[in-house]
C-alpha atoms as a printed R data frame, in Angstrom:
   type eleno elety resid chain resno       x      y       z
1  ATOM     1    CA   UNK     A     1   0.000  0.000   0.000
2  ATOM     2    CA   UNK     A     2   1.127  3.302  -0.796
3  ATOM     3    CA   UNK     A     3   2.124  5.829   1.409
4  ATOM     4    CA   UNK     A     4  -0.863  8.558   0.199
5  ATOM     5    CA   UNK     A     5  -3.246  5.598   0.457
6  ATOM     6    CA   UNK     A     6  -2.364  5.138   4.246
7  ATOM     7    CA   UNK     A     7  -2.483  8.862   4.878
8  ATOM     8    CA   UNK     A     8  -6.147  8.870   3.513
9  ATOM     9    CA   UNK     A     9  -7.064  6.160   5.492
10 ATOM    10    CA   UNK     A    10  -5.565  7.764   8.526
11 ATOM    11    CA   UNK     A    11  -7.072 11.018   7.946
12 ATOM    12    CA   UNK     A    12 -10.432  9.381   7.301
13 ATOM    13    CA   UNK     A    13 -10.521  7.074  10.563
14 ATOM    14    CA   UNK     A    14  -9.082 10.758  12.186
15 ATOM    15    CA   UNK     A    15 -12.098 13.063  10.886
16 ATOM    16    CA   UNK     A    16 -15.006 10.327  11.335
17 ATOM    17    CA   UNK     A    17 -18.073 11.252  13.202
18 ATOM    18    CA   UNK     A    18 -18.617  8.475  15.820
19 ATOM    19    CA   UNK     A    19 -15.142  9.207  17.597
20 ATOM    20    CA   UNK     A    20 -16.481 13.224  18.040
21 ATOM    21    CA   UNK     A    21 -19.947 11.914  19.044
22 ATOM    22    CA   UNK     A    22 -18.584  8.779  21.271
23 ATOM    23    CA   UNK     A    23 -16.148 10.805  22.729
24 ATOM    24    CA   UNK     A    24 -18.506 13.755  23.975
25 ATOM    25    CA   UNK     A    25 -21.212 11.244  25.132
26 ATOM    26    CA   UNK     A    26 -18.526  9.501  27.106
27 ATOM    27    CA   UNK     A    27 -17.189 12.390  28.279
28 ATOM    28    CA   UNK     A    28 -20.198 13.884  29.744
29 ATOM    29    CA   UNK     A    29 -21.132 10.841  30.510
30 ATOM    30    CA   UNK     A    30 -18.233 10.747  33.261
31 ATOM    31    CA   UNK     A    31 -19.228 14.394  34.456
32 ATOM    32    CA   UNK     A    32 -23.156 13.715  35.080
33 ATOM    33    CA   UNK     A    33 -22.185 10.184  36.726
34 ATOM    34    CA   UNK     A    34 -20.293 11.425  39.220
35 ATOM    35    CA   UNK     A    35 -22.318 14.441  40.037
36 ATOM    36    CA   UNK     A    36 -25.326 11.726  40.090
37 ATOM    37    CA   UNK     A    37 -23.348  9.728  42.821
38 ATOM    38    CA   UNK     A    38 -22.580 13.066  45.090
39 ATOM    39    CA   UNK     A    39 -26.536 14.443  45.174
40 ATOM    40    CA   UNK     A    40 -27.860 15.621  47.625
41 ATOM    41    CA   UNK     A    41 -31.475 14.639  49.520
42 ATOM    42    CA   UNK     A    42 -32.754 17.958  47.962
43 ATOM    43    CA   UNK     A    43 -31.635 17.028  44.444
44 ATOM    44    CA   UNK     A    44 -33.171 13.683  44.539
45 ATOM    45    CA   UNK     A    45 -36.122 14.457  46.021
46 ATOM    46    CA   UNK     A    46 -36.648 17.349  43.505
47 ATOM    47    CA   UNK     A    47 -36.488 14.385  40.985
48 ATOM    48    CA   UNK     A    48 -39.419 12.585  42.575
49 ATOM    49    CA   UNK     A    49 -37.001 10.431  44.293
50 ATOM    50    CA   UNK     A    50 -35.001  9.556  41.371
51 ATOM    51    CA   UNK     A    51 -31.389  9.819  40.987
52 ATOM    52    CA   UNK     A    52 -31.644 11.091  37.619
53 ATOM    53    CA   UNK     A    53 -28.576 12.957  37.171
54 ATOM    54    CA   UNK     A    54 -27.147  8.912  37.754
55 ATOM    55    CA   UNK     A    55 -28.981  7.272  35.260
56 ATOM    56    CA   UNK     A    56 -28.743  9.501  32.633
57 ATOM    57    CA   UNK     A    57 -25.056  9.767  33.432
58 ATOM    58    CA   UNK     A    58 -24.773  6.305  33.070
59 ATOM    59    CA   UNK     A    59 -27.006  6.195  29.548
60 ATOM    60    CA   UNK     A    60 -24.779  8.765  28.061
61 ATOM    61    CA   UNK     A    61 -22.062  6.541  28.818
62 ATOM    62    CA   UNK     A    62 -23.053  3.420  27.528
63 ATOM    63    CA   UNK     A    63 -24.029  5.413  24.423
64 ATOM    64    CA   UNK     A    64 -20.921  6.976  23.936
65 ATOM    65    CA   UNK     A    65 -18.986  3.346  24.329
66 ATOM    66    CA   UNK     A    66 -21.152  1.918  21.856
67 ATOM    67    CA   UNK     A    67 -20.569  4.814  18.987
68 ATOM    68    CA   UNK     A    68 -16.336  4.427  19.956
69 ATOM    69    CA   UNK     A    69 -17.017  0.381  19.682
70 ATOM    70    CA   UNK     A    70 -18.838  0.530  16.402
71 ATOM    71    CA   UNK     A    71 -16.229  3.040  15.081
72 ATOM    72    CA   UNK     A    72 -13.272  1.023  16.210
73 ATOM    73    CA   UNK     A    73 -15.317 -2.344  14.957
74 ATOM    74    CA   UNK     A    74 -16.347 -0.762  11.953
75 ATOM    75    CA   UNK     A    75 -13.820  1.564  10.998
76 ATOM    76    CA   UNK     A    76 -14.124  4.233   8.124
77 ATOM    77    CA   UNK     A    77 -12.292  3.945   4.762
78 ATOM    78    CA   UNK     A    78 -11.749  6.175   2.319
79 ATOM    79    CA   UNK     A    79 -13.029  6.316  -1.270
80 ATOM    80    CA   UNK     A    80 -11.561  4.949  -4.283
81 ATOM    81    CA   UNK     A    81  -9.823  7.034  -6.268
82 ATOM    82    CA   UNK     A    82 -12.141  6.105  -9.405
83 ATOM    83    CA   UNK     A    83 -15.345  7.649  -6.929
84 ATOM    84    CA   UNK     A    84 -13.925 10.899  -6.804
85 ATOM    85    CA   UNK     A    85 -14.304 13.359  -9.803
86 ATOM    86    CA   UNK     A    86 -11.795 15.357 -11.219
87 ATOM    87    CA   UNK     A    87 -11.153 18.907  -9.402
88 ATOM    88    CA   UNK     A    88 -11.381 20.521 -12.994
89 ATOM    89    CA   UNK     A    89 -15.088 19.018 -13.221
90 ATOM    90    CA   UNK     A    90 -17.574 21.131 -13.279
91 ATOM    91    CA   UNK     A    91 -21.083 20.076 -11.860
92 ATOM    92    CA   UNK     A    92 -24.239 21.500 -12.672
């Protein structure tokens, strides 16, 4: 494999979506966990008795896990060189 062929590929896996998104939801994920495990009485009982800030905490980071595992399970790949037109092509 050519060296510009690895460099797209990198680039590609670099720039794809579900790392930005996975990595976000996991990070906030982290954040609203561990605030949800240090509430306080008032907090949860504002919440009708629900430790909310926990759960969705925790949802946000099994979400975010599951967009890194599908990107590093699937991972992106760039386009043939035949898909891309010409950068002297005009479209209408």
């Amino acid at each position: 494999m050519s060296d510009h062929k690895i460099d797209t590929a990198r680039a590609a896996r670099l720039f794809d979506v579900r790392r930005v998104i996975g990595g976000l939801f996991t990070v906030y994920g982290v954040i609203v966990t561990i605030l949800g495990i240090f509430d306080t009485r008032a907090e949860i009982d504002k919440a009708a008795g629900v430790r909310i800030n926990l759960w969705i905490g925790l949802g946000m980071l099994a979400l975010g896990l599951l967009f890194l595992l599908w990107q590093w399970l699937r991972p992106a790949e760039p386009p043939e060189a035949s898909d891309i037109p010409p950068a002297n092509q005009v479209r209408d």
